[in-house]
FIGU-142484 format. One record per residue: residue in one letter; x, y, z of N, C-alpha, C in turn. Coordinates in steps of 0.05 Angstrom, whole numbers, plus 5000, padded with zeros to 4 digits. Layout:
# residues N
AXYZXYZXYZ ...
# end
This chain:
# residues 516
X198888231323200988101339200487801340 X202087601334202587441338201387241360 X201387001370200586861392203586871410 X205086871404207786821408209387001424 X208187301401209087521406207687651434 X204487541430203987661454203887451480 X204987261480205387081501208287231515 X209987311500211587361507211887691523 X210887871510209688041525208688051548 X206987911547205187771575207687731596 X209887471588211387381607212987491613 X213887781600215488031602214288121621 X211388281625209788431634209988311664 X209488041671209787901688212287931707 X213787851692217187851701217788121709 X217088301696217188601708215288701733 X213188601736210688571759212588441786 X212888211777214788031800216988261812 X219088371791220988431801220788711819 X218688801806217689051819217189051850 X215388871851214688791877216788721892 X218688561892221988521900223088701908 X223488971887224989291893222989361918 X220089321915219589501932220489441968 X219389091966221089021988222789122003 X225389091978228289101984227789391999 X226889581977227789911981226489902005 X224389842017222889882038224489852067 X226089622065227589492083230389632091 X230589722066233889892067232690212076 X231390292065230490582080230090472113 X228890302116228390272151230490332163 X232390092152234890112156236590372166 X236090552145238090802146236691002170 X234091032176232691102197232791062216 X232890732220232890622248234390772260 X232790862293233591002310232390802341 X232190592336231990382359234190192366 X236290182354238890092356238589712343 X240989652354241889312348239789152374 X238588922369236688802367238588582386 X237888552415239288332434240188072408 X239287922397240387772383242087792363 X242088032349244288132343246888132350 X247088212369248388182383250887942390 X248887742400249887492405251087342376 X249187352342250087352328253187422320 X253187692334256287742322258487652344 X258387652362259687492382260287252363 X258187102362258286802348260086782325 X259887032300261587012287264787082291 X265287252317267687172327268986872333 X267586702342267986472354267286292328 X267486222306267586112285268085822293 X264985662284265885412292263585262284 X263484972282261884782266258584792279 X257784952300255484892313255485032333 X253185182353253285272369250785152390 X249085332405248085112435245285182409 X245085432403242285522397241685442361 X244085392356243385382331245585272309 X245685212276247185082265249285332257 X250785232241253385552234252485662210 X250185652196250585722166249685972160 X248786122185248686442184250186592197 X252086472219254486562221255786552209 X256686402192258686512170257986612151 X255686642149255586872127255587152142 X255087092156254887382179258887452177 X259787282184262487282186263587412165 X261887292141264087382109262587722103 X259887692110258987992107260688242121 X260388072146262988332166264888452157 X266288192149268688232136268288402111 X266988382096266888552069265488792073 X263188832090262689062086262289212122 X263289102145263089152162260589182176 X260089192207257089202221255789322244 X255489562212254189782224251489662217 X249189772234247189742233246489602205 X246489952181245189872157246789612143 X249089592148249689372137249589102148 X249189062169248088842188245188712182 X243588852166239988922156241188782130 X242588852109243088852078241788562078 X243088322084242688092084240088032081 X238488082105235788012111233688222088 X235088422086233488552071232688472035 X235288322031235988212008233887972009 X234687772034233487602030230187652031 X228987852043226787862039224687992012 X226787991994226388151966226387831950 X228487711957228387401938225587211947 X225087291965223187101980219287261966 X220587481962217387601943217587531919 X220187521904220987401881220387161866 X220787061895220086691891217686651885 X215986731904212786701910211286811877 X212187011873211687141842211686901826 X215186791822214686631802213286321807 X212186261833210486031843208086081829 X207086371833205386361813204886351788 X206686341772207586271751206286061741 X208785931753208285551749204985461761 X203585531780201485501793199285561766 X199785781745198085881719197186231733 X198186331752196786531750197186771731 X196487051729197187221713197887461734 X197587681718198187981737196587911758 X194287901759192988031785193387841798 X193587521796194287301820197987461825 X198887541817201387611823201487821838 X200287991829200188211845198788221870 X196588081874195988001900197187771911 X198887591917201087401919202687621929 X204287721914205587871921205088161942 X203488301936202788451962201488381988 X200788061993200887942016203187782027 X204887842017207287672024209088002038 X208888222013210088462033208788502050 X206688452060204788672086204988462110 X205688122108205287922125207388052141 X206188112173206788192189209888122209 X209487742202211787692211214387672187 X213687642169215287732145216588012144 X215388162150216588462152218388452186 X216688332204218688262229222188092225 X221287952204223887792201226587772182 X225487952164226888132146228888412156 X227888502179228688712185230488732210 X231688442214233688502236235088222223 X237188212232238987952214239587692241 X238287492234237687162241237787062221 X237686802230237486562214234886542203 X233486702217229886632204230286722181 X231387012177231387132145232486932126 X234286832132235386632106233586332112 X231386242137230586022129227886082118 X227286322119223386372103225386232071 X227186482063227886552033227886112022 X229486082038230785752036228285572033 X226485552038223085482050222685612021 X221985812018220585891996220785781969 X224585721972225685701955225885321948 X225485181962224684921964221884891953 X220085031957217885021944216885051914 X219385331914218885341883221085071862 X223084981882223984811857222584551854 X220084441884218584221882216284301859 X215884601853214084541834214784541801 X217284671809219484621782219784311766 X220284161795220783821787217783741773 X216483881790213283701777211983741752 X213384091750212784181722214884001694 X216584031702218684051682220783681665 X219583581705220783351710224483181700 X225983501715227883471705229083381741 X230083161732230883061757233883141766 X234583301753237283441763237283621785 X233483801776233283921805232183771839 X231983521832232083431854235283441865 X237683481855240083571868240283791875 X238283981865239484331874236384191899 X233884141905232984131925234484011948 X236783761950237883751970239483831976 X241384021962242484201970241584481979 X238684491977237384781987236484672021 X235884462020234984352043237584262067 X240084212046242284152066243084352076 X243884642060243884872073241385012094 X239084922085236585012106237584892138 X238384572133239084522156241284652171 X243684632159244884802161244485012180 X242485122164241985412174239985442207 X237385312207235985242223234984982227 X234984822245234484492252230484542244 X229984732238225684722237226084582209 X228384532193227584512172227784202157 X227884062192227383762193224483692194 X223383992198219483932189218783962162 X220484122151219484092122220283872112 X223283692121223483422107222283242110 X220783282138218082982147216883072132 X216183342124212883442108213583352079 X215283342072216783242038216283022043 X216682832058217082572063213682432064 X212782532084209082512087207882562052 X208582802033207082932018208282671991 X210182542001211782331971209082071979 X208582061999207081741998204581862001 X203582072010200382092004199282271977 X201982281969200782501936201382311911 X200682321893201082231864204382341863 X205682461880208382431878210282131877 X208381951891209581751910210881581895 X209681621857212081471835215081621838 X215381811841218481961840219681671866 X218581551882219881391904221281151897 X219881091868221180911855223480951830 X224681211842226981211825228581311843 X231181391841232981521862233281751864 X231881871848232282151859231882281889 X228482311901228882311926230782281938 X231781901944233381861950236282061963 X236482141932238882261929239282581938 X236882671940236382841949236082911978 X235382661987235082602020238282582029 X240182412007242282512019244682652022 X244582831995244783011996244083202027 X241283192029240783352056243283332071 X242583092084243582952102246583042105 X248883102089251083102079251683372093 X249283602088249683842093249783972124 X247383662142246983662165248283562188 X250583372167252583212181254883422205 X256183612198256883752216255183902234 X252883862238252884072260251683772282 X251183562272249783292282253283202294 X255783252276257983212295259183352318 X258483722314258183792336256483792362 X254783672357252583632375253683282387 X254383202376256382922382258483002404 X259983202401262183272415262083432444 X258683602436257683742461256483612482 X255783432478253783202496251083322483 X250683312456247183382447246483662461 X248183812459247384102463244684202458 X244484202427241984392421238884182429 X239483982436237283892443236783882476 X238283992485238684112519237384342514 X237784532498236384702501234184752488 X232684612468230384592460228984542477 X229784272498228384132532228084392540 X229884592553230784722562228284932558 X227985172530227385322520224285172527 X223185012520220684922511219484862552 X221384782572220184662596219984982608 X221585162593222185422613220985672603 X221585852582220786092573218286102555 X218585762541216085722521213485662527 X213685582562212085372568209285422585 X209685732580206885762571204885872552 X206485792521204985812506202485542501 X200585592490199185352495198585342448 X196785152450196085062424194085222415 X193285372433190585612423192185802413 X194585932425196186122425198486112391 X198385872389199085732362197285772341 X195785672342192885712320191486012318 X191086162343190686492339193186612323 X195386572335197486662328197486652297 X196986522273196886442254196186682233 X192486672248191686912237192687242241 X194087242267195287492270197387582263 X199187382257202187512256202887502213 X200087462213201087432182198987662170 X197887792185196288012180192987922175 X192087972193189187932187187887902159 X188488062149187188222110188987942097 X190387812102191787622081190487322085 X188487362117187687112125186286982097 X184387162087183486912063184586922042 X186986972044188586942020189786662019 X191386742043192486392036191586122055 X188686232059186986012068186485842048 X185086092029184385981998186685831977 X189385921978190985851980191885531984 X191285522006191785292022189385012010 X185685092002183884981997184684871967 X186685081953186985081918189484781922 X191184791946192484641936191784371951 X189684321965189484131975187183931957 X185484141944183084031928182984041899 X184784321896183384461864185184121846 X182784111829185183881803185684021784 X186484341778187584471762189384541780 X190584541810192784581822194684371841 X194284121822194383861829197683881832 X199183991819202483891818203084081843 X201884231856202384291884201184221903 X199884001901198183901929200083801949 X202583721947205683761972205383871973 X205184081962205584331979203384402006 X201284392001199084282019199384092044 X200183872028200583722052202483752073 X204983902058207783892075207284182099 X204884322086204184502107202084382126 X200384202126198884202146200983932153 X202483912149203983652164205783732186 X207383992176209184192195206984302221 X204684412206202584472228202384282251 X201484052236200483912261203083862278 X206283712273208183702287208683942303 X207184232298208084422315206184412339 X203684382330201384312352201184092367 X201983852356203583662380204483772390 X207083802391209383962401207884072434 X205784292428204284442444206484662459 X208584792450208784982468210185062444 X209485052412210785242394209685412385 X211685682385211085922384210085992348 X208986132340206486192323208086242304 X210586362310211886452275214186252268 X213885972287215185702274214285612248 X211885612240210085602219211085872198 X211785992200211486232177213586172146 X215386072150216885992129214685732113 X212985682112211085462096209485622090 X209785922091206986062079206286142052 X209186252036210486282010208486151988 X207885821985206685711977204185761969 X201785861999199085872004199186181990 X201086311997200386611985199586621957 X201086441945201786381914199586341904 X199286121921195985931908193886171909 X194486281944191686471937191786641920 X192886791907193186961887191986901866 X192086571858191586511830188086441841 X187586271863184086291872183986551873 X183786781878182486981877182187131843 X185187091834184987151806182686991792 X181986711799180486551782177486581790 X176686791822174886821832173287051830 X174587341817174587601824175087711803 X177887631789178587821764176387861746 X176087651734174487621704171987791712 X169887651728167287701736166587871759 X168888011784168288171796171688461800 X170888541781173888731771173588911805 X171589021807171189251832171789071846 X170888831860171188751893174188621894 X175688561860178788471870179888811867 X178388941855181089211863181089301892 X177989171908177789311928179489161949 X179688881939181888661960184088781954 X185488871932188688961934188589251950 X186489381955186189691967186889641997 X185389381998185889332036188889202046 X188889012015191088972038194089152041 X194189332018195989542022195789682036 X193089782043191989902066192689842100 X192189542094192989502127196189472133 X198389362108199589362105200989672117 X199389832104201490112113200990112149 X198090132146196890192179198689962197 X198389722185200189632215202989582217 X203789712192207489512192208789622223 X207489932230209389932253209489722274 X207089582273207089422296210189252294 X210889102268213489032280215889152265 X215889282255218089482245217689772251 X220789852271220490052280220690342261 X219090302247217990612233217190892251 X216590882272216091122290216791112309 X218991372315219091452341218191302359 X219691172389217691112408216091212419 X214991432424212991672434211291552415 X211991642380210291632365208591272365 X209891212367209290832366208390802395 X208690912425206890812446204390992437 X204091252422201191352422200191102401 X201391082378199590912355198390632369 X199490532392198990252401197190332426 X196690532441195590592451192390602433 X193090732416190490772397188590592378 X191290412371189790122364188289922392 X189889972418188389822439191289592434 X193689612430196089422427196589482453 X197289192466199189182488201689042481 X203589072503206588962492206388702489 X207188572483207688212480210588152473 X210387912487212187762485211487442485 X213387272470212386962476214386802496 X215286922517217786852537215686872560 X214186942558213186912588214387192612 X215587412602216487542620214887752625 X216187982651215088262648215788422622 X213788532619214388822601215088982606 X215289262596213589542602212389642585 X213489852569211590032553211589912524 X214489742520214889682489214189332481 X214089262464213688932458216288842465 X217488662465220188502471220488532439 X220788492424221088532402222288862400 X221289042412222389242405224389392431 X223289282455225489342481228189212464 X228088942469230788922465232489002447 X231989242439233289352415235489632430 X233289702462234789932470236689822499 X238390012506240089932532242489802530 X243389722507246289622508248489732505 X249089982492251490122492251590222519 X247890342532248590422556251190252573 X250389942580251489772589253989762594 X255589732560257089772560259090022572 X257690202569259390452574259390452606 X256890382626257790432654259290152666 X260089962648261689702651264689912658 X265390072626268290112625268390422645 X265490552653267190692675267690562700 X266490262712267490192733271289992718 X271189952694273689842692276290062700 X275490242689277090592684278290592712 X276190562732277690562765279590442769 X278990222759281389892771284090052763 X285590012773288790122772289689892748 X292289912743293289872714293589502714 X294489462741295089232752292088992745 X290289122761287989042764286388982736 X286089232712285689192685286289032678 X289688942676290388802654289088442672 X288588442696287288202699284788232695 X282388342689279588392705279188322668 X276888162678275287992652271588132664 X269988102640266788222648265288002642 X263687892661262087622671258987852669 X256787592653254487712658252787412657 X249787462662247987222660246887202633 X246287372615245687372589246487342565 X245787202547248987362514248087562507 X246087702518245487982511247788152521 X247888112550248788302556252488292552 X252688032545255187952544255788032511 X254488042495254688092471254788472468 X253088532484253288902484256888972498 X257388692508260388842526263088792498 X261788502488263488522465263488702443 X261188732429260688902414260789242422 X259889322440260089622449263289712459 X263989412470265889462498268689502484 X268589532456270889442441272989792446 X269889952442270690292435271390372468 X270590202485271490282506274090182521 X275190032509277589832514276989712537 X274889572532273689382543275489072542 X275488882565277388562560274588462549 X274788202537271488072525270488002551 X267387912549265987822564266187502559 X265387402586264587192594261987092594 X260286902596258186782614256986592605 X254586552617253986282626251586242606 X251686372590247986342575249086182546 X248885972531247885812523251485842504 X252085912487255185872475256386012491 X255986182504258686282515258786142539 X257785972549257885792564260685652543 X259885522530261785342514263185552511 X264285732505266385832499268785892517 X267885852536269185872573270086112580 X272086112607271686272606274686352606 X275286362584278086392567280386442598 X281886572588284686612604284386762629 X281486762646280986892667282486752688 X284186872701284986642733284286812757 X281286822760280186882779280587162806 X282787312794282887562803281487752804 X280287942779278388132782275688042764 X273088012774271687992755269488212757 X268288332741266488582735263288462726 X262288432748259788332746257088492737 X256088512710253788572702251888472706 X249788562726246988492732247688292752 X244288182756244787982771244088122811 X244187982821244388012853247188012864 X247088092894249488042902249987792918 X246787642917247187292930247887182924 X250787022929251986882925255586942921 X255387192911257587292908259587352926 X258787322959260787382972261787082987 X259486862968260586562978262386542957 X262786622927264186522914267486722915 X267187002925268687162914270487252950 X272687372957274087362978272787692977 X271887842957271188062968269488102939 X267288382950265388422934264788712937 X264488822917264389172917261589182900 X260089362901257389492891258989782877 X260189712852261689862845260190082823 X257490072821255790232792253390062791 X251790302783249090182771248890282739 X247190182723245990252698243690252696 X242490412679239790372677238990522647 X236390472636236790412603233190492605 X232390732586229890712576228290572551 X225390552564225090302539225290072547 X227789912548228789722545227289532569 X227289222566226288992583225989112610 X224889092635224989082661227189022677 X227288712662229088542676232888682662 X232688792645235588932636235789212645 X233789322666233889582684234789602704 X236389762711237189862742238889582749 X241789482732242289372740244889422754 X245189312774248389312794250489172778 X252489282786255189242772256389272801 X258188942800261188852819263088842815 X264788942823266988882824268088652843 X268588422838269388182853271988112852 X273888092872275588072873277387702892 X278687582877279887392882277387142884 X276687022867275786802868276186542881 X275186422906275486252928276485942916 X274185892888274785592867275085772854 X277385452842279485482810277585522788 X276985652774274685762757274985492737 X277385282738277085112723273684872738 X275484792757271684712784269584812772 X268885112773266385202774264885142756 X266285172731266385302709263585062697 X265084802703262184622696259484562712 X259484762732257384772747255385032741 X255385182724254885442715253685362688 X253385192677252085282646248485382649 X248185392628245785632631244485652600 X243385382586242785322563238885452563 X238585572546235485762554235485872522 
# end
């Protein structure tokens, strides 16, 4: 055989390795999918709400996963499994990428194959793939900026500095974190042997490009009075604010799976030192640059960091391939044994693969307690997986106190709640019940007002009854709900019926916002 012939083989062999690992992803994600027996995921929720309300920006975030959420609906409707497709997809391109990072990086099969089976088993990776956010499309977007910075360095075709600011104008787009990877691009151009590309226009052009993509949601935020940065204040003085910078740095090692820690530690050492992995040392820098802006920061939560990991996985694959393969065949088959291993053992922790019975014995047995990074009560499940149960309940004992109201009363009576959870379970659930939409006060549906209500009947979810009989000429304790599993604070809640509103709901209406 040839040099040629078998180079090519090789890059076949490769390309088939990569894609493999991709299917398995995907398939992994879509079987969850068709299983899942823990329901739609509180942000879900609010998601689809959002894509009802179609518009250049919202309090929490930019529009570029609502409309795709929007066009998915539309084409294939959202039911669960197809609500997942997206994320699931995206989490198949995002193993894809990392494969061919190693590529360009020089690795072979076994840096790929280990690359790649720490990127499926990373804990928050399998968390974020399997319910549909904006995180799923900003890891893939992140990953995918990485691999075309090492494309430019390889190849030095400055055309892809246009597809990078257009991956980055959509990133923004998509999530505002991905103004840390442009400082970290920006930091990694003047302290790397990059810093010649500064003297031509590409960057440049690429920076504005960004910029171009970020311009609408910087005009909606113009029009809101700086919304999303009210609630970053907001989120970070209130629910975040007691995470600390220890809780950041532990977090690191845990949520990306223990067994992968020296993967893309090493990873991380190859691109900051190795001079055979010199055309990715940005990459290096733009991650400990994001790091440190998150640890300033001091109250950011641990899987802000996870989209910069793609990179380190890569690298480590090819350090362990260059450490293990040749000279110790047994102790790298025994590193790919573990981390598939722990991979299986812990995915339940954040993908609901078992029964809840089955999943409180297995976390009982590891010594797992529930968590959350909001600072709230628990009970038996993580917030991660409560908020997945209790909302159709909701919905359904909403429309038996509507069912009462006489015909008169219906066609006025609108449903007010304090959450977009719960306001999103009345849209989404409340539809089969001929439910009117919900209202409230939590972060867009605030902005969205409170449409054509004129203060006659309102149907209050949750909440107390203080205050309600200052605002309302009468007040009824009309139903309770209550929901297993699910948050504390979304249990045993009272449902009002309030009748004739005292202020013009136009008055109130700016005294009520509720940005969190």
């Amino acid at each position: 055989m040839t040099a040629d012939a078998e180079q090519t083989r090789r890059q076949r062999n490769e390309l088939m390795l990569i894609t493999s690992l991709a299917l398995v992803k995907l398939v992994f994600h879509l079987m969850v999918n068709l299983v899942d027996s823990y329901g739609y995921f509180r942000d879900e929720l609010y998601y689809l709400a959002c894509a009802a309300h179609l518009d250049i920006g919202y309090v929490d975030q930019p529009p570029f996963s609502i409309y795709v959420l929007a066009l998915q609906r539309a084409l294939l409707g959202d039911s669960l499994v197809m609500l997942r497709l997206l994320p699931a997809v995206a989490g198949a391109a995002t193993v894809f990428l990392i494969g061919l990072m190693v590529r360009v990086l020089g690795g072979r099969m076994y840096a790929i194959l280990l690359a790649g089976l720490a990127s499926l088993v990373s804990l928050i990776y399998l968390a974020m793939f399997s319910v549909y956010s904006m995180n799923a499309i900003d890891i893939l977007l992140w990953t995918l900026s990485a691999y075309l910075l090492l494309q430019i360095e390889k190849t030095k075709d400055v055309r892809l500095w246009i597809l990078l600011g257009l991956t980055l104008g959509i990133g923004l787009l998509n999530k505002t974190g991905v103004l840390w990877l442009g400082f970290g691009l920006a930091v990694g151009l003047v302290l790397t042997p990059w810093r010649t590309w500064l003297k031509t226009p590409w960057p440049w052009v690429a920076g504005g490009v960004a910029l171009l993509g970020f311009l609408p949601y910087m005009f909606w935020n113009l029009q809101h009075d700086f919304a999303h940065l009210e609630f970053i204040r907001r989120a970070t003085e209130g629910k975040y604010a007691g995470i600390s910078r220890v809780d950041f740095l532990v977090g690191q090692f845990l949520i990306q799976n223990p067994t992968t820690f020296p993967i893309w530690v090493a990873g991380l050492g190859m691109l900051l030192f190795s001079k055979a992995m010199r055309q990715g040392r940005i990459l290096g820098v733009i991650f400990l640059t994001v790091a440190a802006i998150l640890l300033v920061n001091g109250q950011s939560k641990a899987e802000y960091l996870s989209a910069a990991y793609g990179p380190l996985f890569a690298a480590g694959g090819v350090a362990f391939e260059q450490w293990l393969a040749a000279r110790q065949v047994r102790l790298a088959r025994i590193l790919l044994a573990v981390v598939v291993a722990s991979g299986i053992f812990l995915a339940p922790v954040t993908v609901p693969l078992l029964p809840v019975r089955d999943y409180l014995d297995y976390a009982e047995t590891l010594g797992i307690q529930p968590s959350t990074s909001e600072d709230l009560e628990l009970s038996e499940l993580p917030q991660f997986y409560a908020d997945r149960f209790g909302w159709e309940e909701k919905a359904r004992a909403v429309a038996q106190v509507y069912r009462r109201l006489s015909p008169e009363e219906q066609q006025r009576a609108r449903v007010f709640s304090y959450n977009y959870g719960r306001c999103g379970a009345v849209d989404f659930f409340g539809k089969a019940y001929g439910l009117p939409p919900a209202i409230g006060l939590h972060n867009s549906y605030w902005i969205w007002g409170p449409g054509d209500f004129d203060g006659g009947v309102l149907i209050v979810l949750g909440g107390s009854e203080d205050g309600l009989p200052e605002a309302f000429e009468e007040v009824e304790l009309a139903g309770n709900v209550s929901c297993q599993y699910c948050m504390p604070y979304e249990n045993h809640l009272n449902i009002y019926v309030c009748r004739r509103l005292k202020t013009p709901i136009g008055e109130l209406w700016p005294r009520l916002k509720h940005y969190m």
